[in-house]
Structure formats: C-alpha cells, structure tokens
ZADO-1210 file (C-alpha; in nm, 4 decimals, padded with zeros to 6 digits):
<atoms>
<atom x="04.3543" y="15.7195" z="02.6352" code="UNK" pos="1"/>
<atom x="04.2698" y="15.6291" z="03.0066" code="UNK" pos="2"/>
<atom x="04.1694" y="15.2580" z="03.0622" code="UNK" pos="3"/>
<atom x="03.9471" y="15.2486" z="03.3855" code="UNK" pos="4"/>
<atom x="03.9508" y="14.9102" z="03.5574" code="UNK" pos="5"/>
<atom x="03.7077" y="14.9571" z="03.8379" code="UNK" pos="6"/>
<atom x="03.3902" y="14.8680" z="03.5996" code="UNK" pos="7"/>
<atom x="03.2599" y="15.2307" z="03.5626" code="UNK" pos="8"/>
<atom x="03.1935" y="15.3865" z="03.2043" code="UNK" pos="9"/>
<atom x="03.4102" y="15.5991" z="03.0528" code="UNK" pos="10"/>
<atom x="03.4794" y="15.7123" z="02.7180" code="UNK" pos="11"/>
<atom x="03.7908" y="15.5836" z="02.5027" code="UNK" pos="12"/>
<atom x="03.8777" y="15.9372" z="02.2591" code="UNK" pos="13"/>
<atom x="04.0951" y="15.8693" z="02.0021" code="UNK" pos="14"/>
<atom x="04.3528" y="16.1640" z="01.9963" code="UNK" pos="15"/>
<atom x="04.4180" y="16.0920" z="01.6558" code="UNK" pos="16"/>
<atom x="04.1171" y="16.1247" z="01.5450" code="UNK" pos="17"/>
<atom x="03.9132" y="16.3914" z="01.7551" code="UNK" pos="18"/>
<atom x="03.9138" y="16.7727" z="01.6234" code="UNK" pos="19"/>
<atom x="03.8941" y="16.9594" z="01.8873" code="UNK" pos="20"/>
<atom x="03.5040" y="17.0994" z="01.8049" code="UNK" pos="21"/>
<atom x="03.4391" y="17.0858" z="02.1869" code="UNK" pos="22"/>
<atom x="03.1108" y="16.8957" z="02.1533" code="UNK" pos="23"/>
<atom x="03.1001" y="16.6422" z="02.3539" code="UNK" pos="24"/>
<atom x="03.3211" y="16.8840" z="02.6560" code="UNK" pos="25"/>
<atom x="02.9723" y="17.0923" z="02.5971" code="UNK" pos="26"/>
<atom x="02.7202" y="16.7667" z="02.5889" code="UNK" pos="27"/>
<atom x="02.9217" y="16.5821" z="02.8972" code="UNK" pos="28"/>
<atom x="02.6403" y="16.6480" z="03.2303" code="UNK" pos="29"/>
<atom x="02.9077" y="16.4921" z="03.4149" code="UNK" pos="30"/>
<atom x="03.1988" y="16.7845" z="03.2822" code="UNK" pos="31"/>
<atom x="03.4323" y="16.4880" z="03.3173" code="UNK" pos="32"/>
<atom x="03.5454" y="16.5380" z="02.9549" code="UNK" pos="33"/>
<atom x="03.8219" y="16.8265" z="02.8776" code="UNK" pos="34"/>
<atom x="03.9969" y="17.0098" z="02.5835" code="UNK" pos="35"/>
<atom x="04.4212" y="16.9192" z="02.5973" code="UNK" pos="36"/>
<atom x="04.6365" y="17.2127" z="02.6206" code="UNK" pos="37"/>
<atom x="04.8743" y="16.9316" z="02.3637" code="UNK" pos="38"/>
<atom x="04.7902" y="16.9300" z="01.9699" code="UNK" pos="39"/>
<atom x="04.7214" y="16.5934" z="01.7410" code="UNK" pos="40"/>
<atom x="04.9735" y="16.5114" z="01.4558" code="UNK" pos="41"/>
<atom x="04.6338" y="16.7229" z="01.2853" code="UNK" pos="42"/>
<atom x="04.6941" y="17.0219" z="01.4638" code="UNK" pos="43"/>
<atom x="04.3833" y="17.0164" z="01.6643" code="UNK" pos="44"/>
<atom x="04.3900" y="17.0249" z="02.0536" code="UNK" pos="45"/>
<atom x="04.2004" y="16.7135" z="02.1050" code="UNK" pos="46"/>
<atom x="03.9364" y="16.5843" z="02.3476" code="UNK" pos="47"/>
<atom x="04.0270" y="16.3759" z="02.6679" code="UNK" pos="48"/>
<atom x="03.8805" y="16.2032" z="02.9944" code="UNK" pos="49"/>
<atom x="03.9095" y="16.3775" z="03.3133" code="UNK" pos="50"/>
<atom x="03.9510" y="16.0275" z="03.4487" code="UNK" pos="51"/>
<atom x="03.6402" y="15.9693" z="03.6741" code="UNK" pos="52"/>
<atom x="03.2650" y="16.0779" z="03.6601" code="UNK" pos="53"/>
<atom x="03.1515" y="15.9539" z="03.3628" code="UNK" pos="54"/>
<atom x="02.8037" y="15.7777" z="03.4095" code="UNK" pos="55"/>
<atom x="02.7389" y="15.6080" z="03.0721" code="UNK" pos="56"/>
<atom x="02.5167" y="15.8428" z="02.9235" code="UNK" pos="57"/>
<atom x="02.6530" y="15.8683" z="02.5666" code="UNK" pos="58"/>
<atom x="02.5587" y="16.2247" z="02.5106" code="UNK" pos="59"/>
<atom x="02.9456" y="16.2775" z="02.4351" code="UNK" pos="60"/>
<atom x="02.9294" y="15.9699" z="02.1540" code="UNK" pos="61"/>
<atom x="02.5892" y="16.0550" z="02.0377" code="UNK" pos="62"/>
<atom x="02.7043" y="16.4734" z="01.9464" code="UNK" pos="63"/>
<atom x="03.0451" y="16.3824" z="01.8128" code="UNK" pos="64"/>
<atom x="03.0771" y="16.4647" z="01.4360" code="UNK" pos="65"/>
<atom x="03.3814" y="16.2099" z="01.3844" code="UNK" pos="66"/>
<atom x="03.2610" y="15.7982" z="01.3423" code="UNK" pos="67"/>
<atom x="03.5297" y="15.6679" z="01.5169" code="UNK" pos="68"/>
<atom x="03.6974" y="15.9422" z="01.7502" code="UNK" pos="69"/>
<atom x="03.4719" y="15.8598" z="02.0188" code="UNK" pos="70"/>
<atom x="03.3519" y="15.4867" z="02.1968" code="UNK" pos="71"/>
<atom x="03.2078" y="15.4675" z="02.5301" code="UNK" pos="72"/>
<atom x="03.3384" y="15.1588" z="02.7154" code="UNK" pos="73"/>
<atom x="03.0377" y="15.0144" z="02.9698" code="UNK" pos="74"/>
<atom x="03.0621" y="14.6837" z="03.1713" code="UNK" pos="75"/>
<atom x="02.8233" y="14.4279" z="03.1922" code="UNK" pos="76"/>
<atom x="02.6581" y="14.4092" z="03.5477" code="UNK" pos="77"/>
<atom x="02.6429" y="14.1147" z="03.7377" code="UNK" pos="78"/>
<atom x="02.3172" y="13.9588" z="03.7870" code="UNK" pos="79"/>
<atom x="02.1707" y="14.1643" z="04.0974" code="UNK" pos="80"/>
<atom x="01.8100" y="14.0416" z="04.2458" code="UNK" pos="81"/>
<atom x="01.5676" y="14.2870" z="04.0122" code="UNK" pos="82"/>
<atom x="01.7514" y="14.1005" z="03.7038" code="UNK" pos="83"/>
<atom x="01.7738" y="13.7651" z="03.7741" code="UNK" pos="84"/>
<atom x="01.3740" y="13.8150" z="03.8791" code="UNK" pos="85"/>
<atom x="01.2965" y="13.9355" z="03.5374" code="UNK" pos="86"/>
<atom x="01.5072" y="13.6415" z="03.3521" code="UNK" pos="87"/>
<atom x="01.2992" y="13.3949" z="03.5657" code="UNK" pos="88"/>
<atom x="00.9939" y="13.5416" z="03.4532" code="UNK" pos="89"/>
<atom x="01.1016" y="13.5543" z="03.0818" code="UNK" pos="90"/>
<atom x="01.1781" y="13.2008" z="03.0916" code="UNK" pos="91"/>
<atom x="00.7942" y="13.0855" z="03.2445" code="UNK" pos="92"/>
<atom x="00.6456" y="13.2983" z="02.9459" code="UNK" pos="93"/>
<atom x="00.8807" y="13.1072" z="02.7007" code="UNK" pos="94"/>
<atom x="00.7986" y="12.8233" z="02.7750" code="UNK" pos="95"/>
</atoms>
C-alpha cells in the first residue's frame, strides 16, 4: 500500500482483500490504478496505486464489490479565502 505524504488523494487497496475483478482499474478517469503482475495469499492478482494522479473522485471506492478492500485517503484543506468567506457568513445567519 503506498502512503502519499504530499496531501493529494489516493486510494489505500488492501492486497489482502481485493480480487482482482478490475473494476475500479476500469472506473479510475485518472488510469492511476493498475492490476499486479504478483498474486494475494487468495490467488487473485490484486489491485494497486500507480502512485500519483489520483484526484479524489471515488469512482474506484464507489464500483468496488469488496467493503473493505478499498478506502480513499483525502486531506482536509486549509482554510483558503472562498472558505473562510462562507464560515463568516454562516456564523452572521446563526446568530
């Protein structure tokens, strides 16, 4: 599993787990998501990130048959002008 430290997306596939059905390589817009050449302890070749490209889009997640093979790790933002504009307007109507 690749860990990606530069606050991008990217999916986290569990070896173990995935089958090898090819969904989300199929699903991915970004084709950053490929089929190992390795097998599982199941016998399956399994599911792995490329290592860069992903965008967040959780089309991968979404068409994966298996609950837990697949998670897609996002960062939270920090506050950029548009957002901390729309918490200050929140707050007036709250009060």
């Amino acid at each position: 599993m690749i860990t990606n430290n530069n606050g991008n997306p990217y999916p986290a596939i569990s070896e173990t787990e995935c089958k090898g059905c090819q969904r989300c390589v199929i699903a991915c817009p970004e084709n950053c998501i490929g089929i190992s050449s390795e097998f599982n302890d199941a016998g399956y070749q399994y599911a792995y990130y490329l290592g860069e490209g992903c965008v967040g889009c959780r089309d991968c997640y979404y068409t994966c048959p298996e609950p837990i093979a697949m998670e897609i790790h996002t960062f939270k933002r920090k506050s950029n002008p548009m957002s901390v504009l729309i918490k200050s307007k929140v707050r007036r109507q709250n009060k």
